[in-house]
Every structure is written in C-alpha cells, then in structure tokens.
PADO-825489 format. One record per residue: residue number from 1; x, y, z of N, C-alpha, C in turn. Coordinates in nm, 2 decimals. Example, Ala and Ser with C-alpha at 12.3 -4.5 7.8 and 13.67 -1.06 7.14 Angstrom:
<atoms>
  nr   n_px   n_py   n_pz  ca_px  ca_py  ca_pz   c_px   c_py   c_pz
   1   1.32  -0.57   0.78   1.23  -0.45   0.78   1.32  -0.33   0.78
   2   1.28  -0.22   0.71   1.37  -0.11   0.71   1.29   0.00   0.79
</atoms>
This chain:
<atoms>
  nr   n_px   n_py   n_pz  ca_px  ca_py  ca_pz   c_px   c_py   c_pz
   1   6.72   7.03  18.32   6.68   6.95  18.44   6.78   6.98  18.56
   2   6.70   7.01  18.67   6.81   7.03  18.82   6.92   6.93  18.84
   3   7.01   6.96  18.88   7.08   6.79  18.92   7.04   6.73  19.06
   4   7.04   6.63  19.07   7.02   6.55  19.20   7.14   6.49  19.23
   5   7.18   6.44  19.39   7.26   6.39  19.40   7.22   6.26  19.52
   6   7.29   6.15  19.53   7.21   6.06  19.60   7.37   5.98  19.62
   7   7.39   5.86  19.75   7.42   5.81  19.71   7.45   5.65  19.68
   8   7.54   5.63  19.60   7.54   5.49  19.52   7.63   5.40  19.54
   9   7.60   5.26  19.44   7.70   5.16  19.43   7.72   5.16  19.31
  10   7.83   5.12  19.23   7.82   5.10  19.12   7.80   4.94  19.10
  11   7.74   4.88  18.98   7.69   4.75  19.00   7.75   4.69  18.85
  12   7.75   4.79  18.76   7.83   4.77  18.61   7.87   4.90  18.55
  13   7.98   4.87  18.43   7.99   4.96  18.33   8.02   4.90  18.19
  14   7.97   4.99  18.11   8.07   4.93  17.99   8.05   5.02  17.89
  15   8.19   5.01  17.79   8.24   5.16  17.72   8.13   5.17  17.61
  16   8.14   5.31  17.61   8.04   5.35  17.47   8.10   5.43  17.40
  17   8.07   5.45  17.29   8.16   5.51  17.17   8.32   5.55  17.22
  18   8.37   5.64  17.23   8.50   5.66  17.18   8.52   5.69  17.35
  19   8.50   5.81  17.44   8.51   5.86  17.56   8.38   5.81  17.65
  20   8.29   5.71  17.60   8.19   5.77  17.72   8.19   5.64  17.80
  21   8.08   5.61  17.97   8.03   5.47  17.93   7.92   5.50  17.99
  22   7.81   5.36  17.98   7.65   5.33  18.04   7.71   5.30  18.18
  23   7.66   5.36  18.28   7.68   5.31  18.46   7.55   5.23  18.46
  24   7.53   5.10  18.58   7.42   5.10  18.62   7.48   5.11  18.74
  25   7.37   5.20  18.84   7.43   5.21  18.99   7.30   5.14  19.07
  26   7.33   5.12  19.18   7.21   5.13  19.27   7.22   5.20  19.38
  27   7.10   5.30  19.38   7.14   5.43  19.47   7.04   5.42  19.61
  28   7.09   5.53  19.66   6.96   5.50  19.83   6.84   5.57  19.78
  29   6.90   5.70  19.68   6.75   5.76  19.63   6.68   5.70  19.53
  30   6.69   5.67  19.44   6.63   5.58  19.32   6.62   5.46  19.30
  31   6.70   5.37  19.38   6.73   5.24  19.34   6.81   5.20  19.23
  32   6.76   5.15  19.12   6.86   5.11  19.04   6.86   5.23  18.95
  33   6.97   5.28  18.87   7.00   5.37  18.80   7.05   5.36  18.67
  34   7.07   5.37  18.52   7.12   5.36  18.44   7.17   5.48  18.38
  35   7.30   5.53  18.39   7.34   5.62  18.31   7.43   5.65  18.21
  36   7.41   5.78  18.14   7.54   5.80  18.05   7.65   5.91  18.14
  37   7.78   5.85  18.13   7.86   5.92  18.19   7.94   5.99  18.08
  38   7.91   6.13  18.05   7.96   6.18  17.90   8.15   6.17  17.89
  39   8.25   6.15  17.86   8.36   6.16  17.88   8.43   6.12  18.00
  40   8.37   6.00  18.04   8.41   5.91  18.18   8.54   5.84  18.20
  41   8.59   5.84  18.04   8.72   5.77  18.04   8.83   5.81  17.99
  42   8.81   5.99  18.00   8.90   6.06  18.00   8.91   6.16  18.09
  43   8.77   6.20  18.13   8.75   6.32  18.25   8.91   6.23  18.35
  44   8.98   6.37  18.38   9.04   6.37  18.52   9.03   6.46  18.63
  45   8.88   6.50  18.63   8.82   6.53  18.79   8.69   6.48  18.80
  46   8.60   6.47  18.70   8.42   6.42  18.74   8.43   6.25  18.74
  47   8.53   6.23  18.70   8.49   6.07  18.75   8.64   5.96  18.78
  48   8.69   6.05  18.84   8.84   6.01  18.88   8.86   5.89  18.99
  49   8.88   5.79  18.94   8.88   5.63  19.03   8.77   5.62  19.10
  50   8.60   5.63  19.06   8.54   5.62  19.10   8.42   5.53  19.03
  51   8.45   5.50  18.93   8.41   5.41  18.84   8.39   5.25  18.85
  52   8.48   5.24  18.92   8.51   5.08  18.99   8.37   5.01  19.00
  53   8.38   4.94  18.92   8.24   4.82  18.97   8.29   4.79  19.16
  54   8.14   4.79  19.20   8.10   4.74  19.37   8.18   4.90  19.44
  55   8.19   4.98  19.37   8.24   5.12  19.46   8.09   5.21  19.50
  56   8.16   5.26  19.61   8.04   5.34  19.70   8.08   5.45  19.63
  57   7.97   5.53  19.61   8.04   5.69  19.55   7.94   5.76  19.63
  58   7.93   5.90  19.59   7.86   6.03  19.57   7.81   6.08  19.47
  59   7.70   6.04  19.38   7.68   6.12  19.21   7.61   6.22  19.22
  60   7.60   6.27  19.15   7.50   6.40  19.07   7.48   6.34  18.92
  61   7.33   6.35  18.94   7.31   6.30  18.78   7.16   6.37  18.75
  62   7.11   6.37  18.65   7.01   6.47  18.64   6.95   6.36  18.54
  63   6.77   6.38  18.50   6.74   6.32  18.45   6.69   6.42  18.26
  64   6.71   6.29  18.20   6.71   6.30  18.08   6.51   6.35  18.03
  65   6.47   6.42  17.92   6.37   6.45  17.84   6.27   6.29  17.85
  66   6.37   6.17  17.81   6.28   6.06  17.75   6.45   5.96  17.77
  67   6.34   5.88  17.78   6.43   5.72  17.79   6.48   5.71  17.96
  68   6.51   5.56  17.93   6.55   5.52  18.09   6.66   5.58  18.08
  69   6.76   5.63  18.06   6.92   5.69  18.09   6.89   5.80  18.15
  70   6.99   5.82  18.29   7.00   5.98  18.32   7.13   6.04  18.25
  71   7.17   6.16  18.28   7.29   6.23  18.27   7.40   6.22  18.37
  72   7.47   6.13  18.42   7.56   6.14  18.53   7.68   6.27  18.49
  73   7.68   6.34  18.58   7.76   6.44  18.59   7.92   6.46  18.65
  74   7.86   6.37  18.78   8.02   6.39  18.85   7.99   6.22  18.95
  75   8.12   6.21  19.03   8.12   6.10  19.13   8.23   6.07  19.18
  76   8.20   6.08  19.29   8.30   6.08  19.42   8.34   5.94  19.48
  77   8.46   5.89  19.53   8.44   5.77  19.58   8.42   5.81  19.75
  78   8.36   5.72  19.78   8.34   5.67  19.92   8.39   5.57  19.95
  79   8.40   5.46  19.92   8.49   5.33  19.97   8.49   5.26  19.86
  80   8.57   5.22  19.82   8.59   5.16  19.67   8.63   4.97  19.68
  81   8.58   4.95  19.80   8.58   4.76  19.87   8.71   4.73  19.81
  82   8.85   4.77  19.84   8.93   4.67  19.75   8.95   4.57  19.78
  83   8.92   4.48  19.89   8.90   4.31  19.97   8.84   4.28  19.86
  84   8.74   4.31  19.77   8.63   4.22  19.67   8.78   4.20  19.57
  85   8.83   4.29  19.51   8.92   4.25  19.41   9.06   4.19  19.41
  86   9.06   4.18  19.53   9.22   4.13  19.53   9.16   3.97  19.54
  87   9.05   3.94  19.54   9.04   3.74  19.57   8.90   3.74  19.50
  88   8.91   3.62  19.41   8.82   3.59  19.33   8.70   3.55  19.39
  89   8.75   3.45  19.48   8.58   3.45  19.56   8.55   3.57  19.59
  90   8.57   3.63  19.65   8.52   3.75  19.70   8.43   3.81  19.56
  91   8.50   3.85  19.49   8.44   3.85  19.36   8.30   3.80  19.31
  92   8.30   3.67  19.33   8.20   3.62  19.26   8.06   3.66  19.35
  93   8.09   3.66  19.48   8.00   3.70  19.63   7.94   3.82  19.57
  94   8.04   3.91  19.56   8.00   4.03  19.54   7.90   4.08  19.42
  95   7.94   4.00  19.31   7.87   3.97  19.20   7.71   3.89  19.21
  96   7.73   3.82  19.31   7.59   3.75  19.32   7.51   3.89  19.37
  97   7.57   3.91  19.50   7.44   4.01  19.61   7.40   4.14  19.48
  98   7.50   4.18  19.43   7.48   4.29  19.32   7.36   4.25  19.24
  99   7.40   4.12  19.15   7.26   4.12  19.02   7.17   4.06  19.16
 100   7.11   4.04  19.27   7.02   4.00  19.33   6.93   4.11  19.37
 101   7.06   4.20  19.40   6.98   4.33  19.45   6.88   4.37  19.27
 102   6.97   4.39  19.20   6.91   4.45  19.04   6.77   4.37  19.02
 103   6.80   4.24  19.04   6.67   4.17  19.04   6.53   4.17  19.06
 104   6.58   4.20  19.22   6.47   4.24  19.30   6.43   4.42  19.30
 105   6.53   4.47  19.23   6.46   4.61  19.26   6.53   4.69  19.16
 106   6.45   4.63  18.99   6.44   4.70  18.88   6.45   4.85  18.88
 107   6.45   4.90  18.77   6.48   5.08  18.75   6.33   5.10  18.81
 108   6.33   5.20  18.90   6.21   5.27  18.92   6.14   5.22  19.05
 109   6.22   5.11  19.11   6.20   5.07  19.21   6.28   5.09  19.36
 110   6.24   5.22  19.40   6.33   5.27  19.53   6.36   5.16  19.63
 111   6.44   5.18  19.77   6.42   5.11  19.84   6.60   5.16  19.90
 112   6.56   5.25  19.99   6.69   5.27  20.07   6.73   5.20  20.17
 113   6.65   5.11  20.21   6.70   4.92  20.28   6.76   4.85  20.24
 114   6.69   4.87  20.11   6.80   4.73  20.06   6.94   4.81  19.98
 115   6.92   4.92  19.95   7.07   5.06  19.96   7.16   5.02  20.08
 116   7.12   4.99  20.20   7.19   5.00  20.32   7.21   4.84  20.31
 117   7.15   4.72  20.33   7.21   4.60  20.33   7.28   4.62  20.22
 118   7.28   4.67  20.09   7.39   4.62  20.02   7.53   4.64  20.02
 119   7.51   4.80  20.07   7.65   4.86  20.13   7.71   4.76  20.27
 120   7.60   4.72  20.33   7.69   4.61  20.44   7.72   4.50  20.40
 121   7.67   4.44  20.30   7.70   4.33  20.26   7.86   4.35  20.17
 122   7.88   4.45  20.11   8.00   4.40  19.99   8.14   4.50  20.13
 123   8.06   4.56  20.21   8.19   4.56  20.32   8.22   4.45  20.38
 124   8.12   4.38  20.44   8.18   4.24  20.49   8.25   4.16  20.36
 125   8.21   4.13  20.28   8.27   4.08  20.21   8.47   4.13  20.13
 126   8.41   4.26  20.16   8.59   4.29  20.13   8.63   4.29  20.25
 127   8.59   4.28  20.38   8.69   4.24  20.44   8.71   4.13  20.50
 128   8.63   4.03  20.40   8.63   3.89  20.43   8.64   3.79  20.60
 129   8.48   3.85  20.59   8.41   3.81  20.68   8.36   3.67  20.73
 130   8.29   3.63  20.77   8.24   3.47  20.78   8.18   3.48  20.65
 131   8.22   3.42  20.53   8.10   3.45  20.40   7.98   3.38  20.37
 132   8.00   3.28  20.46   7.88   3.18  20.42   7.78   3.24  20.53
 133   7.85   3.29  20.64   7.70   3.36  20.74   7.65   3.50  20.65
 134   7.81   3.57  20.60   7.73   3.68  20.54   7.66   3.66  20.44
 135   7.65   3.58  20.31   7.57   3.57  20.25   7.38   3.51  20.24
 136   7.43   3.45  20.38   7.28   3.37  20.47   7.22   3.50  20.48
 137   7.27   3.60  20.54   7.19   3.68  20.64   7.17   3.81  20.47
 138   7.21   3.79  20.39   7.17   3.89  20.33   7.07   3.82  20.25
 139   7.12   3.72  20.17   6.98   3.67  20.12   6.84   3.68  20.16
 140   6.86   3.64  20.32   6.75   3.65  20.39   6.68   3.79  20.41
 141   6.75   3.86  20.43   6.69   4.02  20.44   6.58   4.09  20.33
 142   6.73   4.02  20.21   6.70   4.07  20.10   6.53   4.04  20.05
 143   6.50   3.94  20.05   6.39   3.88  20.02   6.31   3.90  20.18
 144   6.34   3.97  20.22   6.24   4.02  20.32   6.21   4.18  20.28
 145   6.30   4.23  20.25   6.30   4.39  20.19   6.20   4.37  20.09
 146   6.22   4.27  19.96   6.17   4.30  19.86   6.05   4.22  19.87
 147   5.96   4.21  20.00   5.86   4.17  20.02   5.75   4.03  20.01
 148   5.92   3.93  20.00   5.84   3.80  19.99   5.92   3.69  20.09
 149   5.91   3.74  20.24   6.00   3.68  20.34   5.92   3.54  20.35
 150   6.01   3.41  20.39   5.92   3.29  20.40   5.85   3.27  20.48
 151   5.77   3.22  20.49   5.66   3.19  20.57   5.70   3.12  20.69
 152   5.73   3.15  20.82   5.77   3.03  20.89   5.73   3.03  21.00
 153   5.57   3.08  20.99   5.47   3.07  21.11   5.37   2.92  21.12
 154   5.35   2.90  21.00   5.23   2.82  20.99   5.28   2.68  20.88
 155   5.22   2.58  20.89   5.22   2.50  20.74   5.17   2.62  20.65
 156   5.24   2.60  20.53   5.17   2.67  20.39   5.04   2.58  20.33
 157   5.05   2.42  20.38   4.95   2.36  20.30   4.80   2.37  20.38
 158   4.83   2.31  20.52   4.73   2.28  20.60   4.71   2.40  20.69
 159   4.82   2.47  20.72   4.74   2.60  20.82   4.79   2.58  20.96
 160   4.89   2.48  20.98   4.89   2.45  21.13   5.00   2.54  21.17
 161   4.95   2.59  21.30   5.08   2.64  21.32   5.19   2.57  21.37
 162   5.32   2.65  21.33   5.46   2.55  21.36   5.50   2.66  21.54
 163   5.51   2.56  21.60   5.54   2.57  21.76   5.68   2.56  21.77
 164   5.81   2.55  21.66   5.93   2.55  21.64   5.96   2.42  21.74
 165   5.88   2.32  21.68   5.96   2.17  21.76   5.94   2.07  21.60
 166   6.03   1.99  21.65   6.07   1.94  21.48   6.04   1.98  21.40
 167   6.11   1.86  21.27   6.14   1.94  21.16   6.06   1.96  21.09
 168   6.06   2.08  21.02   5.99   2.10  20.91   6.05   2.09  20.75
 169   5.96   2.13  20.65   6.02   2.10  20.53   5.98   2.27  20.45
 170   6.03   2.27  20.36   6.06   2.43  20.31   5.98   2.38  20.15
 171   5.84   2.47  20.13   5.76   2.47  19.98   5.78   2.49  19.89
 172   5.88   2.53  19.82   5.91   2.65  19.72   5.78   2.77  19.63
 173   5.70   2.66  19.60   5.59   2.71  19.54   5.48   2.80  19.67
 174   5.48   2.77  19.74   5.39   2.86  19.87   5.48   2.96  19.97
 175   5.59   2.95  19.93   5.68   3.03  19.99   5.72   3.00  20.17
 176   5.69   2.91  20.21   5.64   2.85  20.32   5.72   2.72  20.37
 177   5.74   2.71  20.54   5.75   2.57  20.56   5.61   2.52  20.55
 178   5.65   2.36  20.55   5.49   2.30  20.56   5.57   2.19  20.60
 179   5.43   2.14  20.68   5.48   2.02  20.80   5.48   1.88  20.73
 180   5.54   1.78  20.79   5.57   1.68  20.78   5.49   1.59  20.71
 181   5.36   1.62  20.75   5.25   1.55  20.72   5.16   1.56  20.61
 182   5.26   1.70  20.56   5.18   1.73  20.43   5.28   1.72  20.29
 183   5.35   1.64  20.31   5.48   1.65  20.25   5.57   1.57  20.26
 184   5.68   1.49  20.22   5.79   1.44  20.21   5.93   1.51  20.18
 185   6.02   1.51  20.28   6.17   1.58  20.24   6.23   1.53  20.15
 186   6.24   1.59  20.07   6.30   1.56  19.91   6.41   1.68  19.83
 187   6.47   1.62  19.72   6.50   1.75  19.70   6.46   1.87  19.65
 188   6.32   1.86  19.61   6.24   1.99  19.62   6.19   2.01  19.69
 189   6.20   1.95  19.85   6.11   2.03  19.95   6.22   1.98  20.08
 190   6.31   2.05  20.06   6.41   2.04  20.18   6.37   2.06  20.32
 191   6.47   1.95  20.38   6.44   2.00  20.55   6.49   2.11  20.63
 192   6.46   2.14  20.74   6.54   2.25  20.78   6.45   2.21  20.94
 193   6.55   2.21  21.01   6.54   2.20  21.18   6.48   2.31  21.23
 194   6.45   2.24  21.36   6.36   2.39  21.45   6.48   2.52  21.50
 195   6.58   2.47  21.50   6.65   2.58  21.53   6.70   2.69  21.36
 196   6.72   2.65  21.29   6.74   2.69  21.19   6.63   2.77  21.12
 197   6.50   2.71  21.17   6.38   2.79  21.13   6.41   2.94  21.23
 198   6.40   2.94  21.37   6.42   3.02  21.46   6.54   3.14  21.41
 199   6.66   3.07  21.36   6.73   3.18  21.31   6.67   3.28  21.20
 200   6.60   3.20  21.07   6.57   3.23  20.96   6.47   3.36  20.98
 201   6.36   3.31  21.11   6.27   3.37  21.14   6.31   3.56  21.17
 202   6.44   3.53  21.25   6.49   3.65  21.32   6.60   3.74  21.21
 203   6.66   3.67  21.12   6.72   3.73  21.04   6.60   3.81  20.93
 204   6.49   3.78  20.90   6.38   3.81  20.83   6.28   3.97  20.90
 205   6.35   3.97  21.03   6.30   4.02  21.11   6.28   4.13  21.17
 206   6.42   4.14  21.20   6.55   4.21  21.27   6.62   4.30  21.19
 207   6.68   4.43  21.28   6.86   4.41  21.21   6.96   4.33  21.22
 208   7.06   4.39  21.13   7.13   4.33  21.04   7.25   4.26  21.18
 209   7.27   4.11  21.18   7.36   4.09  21.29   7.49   4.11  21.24
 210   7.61   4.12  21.34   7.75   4.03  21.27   7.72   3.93  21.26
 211   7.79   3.89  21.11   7.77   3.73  21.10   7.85   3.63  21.17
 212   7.94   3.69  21.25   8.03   3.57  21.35   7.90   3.56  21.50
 213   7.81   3.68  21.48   7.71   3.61  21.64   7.63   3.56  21.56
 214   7.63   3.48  21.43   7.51   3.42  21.43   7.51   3.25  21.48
 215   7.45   3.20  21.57   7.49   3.05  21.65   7.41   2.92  21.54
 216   7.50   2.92  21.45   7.47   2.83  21.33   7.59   2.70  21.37
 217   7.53   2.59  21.37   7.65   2.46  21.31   7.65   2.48  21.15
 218   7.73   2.40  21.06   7.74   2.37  20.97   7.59   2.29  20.90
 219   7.56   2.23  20.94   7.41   2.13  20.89   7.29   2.27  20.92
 220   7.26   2.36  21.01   7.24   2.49  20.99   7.29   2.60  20.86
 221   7.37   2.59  20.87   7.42   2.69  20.76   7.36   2.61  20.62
 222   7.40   2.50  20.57   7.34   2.41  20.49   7.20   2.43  20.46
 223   7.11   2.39  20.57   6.99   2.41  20.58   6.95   2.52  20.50
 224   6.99   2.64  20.54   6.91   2.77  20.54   6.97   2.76  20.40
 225   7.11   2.79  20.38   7.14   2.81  20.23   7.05   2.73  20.13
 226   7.03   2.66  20.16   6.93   2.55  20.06   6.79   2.59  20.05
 227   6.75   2.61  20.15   6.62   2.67  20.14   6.58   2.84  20.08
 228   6.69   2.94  20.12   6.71   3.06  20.05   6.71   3.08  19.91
 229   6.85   2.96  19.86   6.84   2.96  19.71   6.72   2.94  19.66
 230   6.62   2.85  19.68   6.54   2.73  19.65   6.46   2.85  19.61
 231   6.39   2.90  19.76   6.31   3.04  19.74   6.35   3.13  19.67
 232   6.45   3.19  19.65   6.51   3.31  19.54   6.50   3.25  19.42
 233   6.52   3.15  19.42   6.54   3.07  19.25   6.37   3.07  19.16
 234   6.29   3.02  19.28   6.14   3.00  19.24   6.07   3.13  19.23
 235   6.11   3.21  19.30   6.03   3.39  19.31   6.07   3.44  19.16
 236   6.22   3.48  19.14   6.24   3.50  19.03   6.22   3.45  18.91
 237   6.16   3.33  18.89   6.17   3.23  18.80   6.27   3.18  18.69
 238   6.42   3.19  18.80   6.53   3.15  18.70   6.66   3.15  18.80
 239   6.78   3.09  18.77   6.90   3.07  18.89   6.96   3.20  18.86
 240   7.02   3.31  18.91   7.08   3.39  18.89   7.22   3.34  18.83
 241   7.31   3.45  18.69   7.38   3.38  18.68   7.52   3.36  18.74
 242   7.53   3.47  18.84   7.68   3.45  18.95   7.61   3.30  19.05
 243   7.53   3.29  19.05   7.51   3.13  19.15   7.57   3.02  19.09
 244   7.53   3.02  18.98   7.63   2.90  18.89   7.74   2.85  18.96
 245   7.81   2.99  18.99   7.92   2.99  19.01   7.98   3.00  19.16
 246   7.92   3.02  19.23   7.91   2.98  19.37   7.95   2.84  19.44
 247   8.03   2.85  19.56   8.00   2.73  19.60   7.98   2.70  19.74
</atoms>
C-alpha cells in the first residue's frame, strides 16, 4: 500500500504487546483514524515525542489489506499544547472537545472543519484562554459542522417565526427554540434570552471568533452552555463521559 501522509491530532494511545501501541488520531484527511504504531515505544526517530495525547503531528500511515487499523509509519510533532498538561482543568476541556469531536465524526467520517476547530480549540485551551467562551463557541460550531446546528429561526412546535425579541425556550427533542406559548421553561426546556439566541445564531454561522470579543454576561454564558449540552446530550443519546466531569 502507498503511504499517505495527512495532518493530525492525537486523541489516545495505549500499549500493545511488548514495543508497539493502537493511536487513534483525528486527521484533516480522514477524520478519525485508528492505528498500529509498530515499535512506538522504542523507535528513537519515527515516533520521537510525538506521541503525546492532544499533540498536532505530521504522519504517514498507509492502509492495511482488511480491518479498521492502518500502519502508522512515522510522526512528527507540530505543537505538542503543553498549557493542556501542566493544569488539570485544562485537561479535562481538552478531553471533553477530543471524545466530542470522536463522537461526532466516527472512523470513516472526513471533515477537515471540524480538523481545523479542533486544532483551535485545544490551542486556546493551552494557552488558557477565556474557557468558558472557548468551550461555548466550539461546542456550537461543532454541532454545526456535524450537521445538526439548532434551530433558532422559527418555533420548532408551531412554526412562528422568532423576530429575536423575548425569551424563548430551547426543545431538546426538535432541536429547536420554541416559543413561549408552546411550552413552559423548565428544566428540560431551558430559557435562553434574545440576545443569547443572536449570539448562538452567529457562532453557528460564522467564523471562528476570539473568545474574549464574544459580548456575553455571565447569565448568557449560562444560557447557551445549558442549552448546547442539553442539545449534544439528546443528539448523541448519552452524556459524554469527560462532561461528568466538567464544571
């Protein structure tokens, strides 16, 4: 098989037999990737501190006869985020956006968009950025990339259009705000203000802002986080498990 070379994140490892390990990466060419790295944990030039879970590399890996595994050959670092590892929050952040991305974009599922938010996202995060904007604005994207951005034109129930003047309430099951009238704010159908819709709208939209120009209060930031999870949690049909651990 030719080799290919693309490049990646690393997202896990873990050792196999005596010298080797399984990588999963997520690359700009393939998406998610699962490999065998033959003598990874003794090679000292094809995979020389480059291994690092959340590291950017350069691989070459070639694909295998049969089975999901490729052959990883070699890999280069490109930025290796050390901000994620020196502080545990950072950690856990980084952990979330990683299995979110995996989530949303299983083996065989390309997507060099969401390759590029993820590489912005775990930079802001090592260099410990606003984290609660940066994790708003990537959640949001993210589920805009992988094709199920919320609805925040119309009611999901009745059809009306929302003219971004009061509040509305957020569906889980319709993916959707829906108005007032069709609904009660509860804790399964959270509220979220006309301004907070307006952001959500544009982060869903757009490129990717700094997250210090995003013009959120606190009861904003709240909002949206509440409504993102709510939606991520119900698409996938389960809580991711670095959210647990989030706070």
């Amino acid at each position: 098989m030719e080799p290919k070379k693309t490049e990646a994140i690393i997202l896990r490892t873990r050792d196999f037999g005596e010298s080797d390990c399984i990588v999963t990466v997520f690359s700009s060419l393939c998406g998610t990737l699962k490999g065998l790295a033959k003598g990874a944990r003794r090679s000292s030039k094809r995979f020389v501190n480059s291994l690092n879970i959340f590291s950017h590399v350069n691989l070459e890996f070639r694909d295998r006869r049969s089975g999901d595994l490729v052959w990883l050959d070699s890999c280069e670092l490109i930025d290796g985020f050390p901000g994620i590892r020196a502080d545990y929050a950072l950690l856990l952040r980084a952990s979330y956006v990683a299995e979110l991305t995996e989530t949303l974009f299983p083996i065989n599922v390309p997507s060099n968009e969401m390759f590029q938010l993820l590489g912005w996202a775990l930079g802001a995060i090592s260099d410990g950025r606003d984290l609660e904007k940066t994790m708003i604005v990537f959640q949001a994207r993210a589920v805009s990339i992988g094709g199920f951005s919320i609805n925040t034109s119309k009611c999901g129930l009745c059809g009306r259009a929302y003219k971004g003047e009061g509040r509305a309430l957020f569906h889980p099951s319709s993916g959707s705000i829906v108005c007032m009238a069709c609904e009660k704010e509860s804790a399964l159908t959270p509220g979220i203000g006309p301004n907070a819709v307006h952001v959500l709208t544009q982060l869903q939209s757009h490129d990717l802002p700094a997250p210090d120009s995003l013009d959120c209060d606190k009861e904003m930031l709240t909002e949206l986080s509440t409504v993102l999870a709510a939606h991520i949690e119900h698409h996938i049909g389960k809580r991711l498990r670095s959210a647990h651990y989030l706070t």
